[in-house]
C-alpha positions as CSV (number, residue, x, y, z in Angstrom):
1,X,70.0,88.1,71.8
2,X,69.9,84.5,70.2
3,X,68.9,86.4,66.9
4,X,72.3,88.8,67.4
5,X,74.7,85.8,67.9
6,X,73.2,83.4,65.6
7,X,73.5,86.3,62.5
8,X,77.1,86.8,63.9
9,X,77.6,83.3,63.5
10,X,76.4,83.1,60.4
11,X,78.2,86.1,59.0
12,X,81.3,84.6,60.4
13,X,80.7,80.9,58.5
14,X,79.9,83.1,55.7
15,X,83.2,84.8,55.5
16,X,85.1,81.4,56.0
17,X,83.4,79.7,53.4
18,X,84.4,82.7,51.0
19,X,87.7,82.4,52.3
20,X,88.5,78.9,51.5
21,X,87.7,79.6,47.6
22,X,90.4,79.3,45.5
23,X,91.4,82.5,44.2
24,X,91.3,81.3,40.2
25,X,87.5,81.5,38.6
26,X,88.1,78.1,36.6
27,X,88.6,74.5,38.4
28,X,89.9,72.8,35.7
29,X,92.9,75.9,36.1
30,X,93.1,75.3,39.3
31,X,93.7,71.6,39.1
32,X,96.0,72.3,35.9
33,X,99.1,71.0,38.2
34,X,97.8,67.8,38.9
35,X,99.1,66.4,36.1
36,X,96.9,63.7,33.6
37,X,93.9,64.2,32.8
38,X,92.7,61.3,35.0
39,X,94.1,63.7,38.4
40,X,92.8,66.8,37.3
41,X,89.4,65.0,36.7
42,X,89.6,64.4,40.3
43,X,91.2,67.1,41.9
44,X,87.9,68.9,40.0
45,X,85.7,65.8,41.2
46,X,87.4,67.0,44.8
47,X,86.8,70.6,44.5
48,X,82.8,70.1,43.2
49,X,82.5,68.0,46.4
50,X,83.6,70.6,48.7
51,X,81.6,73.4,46.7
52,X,78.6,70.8,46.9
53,X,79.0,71.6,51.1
54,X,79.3,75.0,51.5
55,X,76.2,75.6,49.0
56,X,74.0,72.9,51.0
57,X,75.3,74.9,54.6
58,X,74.8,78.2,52.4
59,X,71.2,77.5,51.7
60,X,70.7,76.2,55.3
61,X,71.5,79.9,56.3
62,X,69.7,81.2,54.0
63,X,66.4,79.7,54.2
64,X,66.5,80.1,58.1
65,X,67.2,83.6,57.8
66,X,63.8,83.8,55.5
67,X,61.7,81.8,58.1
68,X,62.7,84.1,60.9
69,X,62.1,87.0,58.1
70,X,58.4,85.5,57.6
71,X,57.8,84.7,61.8
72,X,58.5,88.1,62.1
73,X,56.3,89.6,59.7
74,X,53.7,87.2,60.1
75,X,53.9,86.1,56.1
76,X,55.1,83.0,54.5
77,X,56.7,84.4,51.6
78,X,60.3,84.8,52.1
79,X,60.9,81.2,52.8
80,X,58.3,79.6,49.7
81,X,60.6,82.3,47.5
82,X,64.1,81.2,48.2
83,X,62.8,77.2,47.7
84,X,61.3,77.8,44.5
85,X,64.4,80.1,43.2
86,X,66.5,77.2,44.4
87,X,64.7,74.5,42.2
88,X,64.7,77.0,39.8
89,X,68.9,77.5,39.8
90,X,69.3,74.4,40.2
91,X,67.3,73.4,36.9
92,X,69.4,76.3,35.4
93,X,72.9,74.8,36.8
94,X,72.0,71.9,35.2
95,X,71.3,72.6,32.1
96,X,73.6,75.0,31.8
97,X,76.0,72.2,32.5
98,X,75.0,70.0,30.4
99,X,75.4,72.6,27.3
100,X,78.7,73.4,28.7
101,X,79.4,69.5,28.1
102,X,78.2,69.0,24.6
103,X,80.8,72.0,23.2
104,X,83.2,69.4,23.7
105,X,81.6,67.0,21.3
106,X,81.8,64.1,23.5
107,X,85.4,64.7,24.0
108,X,87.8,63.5,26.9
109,X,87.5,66.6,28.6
110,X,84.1,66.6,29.1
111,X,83.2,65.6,32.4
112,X,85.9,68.0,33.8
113,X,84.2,70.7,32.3
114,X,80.5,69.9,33.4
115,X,82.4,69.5,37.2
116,X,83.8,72.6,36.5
117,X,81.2,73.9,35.5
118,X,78.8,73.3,38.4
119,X,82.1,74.4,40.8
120,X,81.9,77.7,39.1
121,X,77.8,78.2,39.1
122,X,77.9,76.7,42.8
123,X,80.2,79.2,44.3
124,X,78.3,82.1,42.1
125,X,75.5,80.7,44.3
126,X,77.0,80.5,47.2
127,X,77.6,83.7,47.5
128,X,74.7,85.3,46.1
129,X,72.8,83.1,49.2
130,X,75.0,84.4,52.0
131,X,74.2,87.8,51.1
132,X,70.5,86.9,52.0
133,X,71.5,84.4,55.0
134,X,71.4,87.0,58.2
């Protein structure tokens, strides 16, 4: 029974987190309405906070959805998997990011679009976690 309520639970954050996504696929976009460049740095500052939440509760979900996974099978692979995938993305996210960067050849727009940047590849994440997370 505690199994049943906590996957409802966790479906239920799932579907929330989703839902409080912006509908646009780019930050910086989203932020376009701040006005200078100075706001929209931190309205994407702002949105890469947020993002930086709901992947940390994400991955919480996650991983205790692989150690029930490997209690009940008696195995301890699930849970080693996602941990080492998730050093692995997070390498990737971050040098990813930092390519992402340099196109801008050191540019004022830079660090907008290595925030946006990590927005974008967090909330991929997110997702592709809560598929796995009960």
């Amino acid at each position: 029974m505690r199994q049943e309520v906590l996957a409802m639970l966790r479906s239920v954050i799932g579907v929330l987190i989703m839902l409080t996504q912006p509908v646009f696929a780019d930050p910086a976009l989203e932020c376009g309405d701040a006005g200078s460049q100075v706001d929209i740095g931190e309205c994407v500052a702002e949105d890469e906070e947020r993002v930086e939440a709901a992947l940390a509760k994400a991955l919480s979900f996650a991983l205790d959805a692989a150690e029930e996974l490997d209690e009940v099978t008696g195995r301890s692979a699930a849970a080693p998997a996602l941990e080492a995938g998730q050093k692995a993305w997070e390498a990737y996210r971050a040098e990813h990011c930092a390519f992402v960067g340099a196109t801008y050849g050191g540019g004022s727009g830079t660090g907008i679009a290595i925030r946006s940047c990590w927005t974008q590849l967090g909330r991929a994440r997110i997702d592709e976690l809560m598929r796995y997370a009960g």
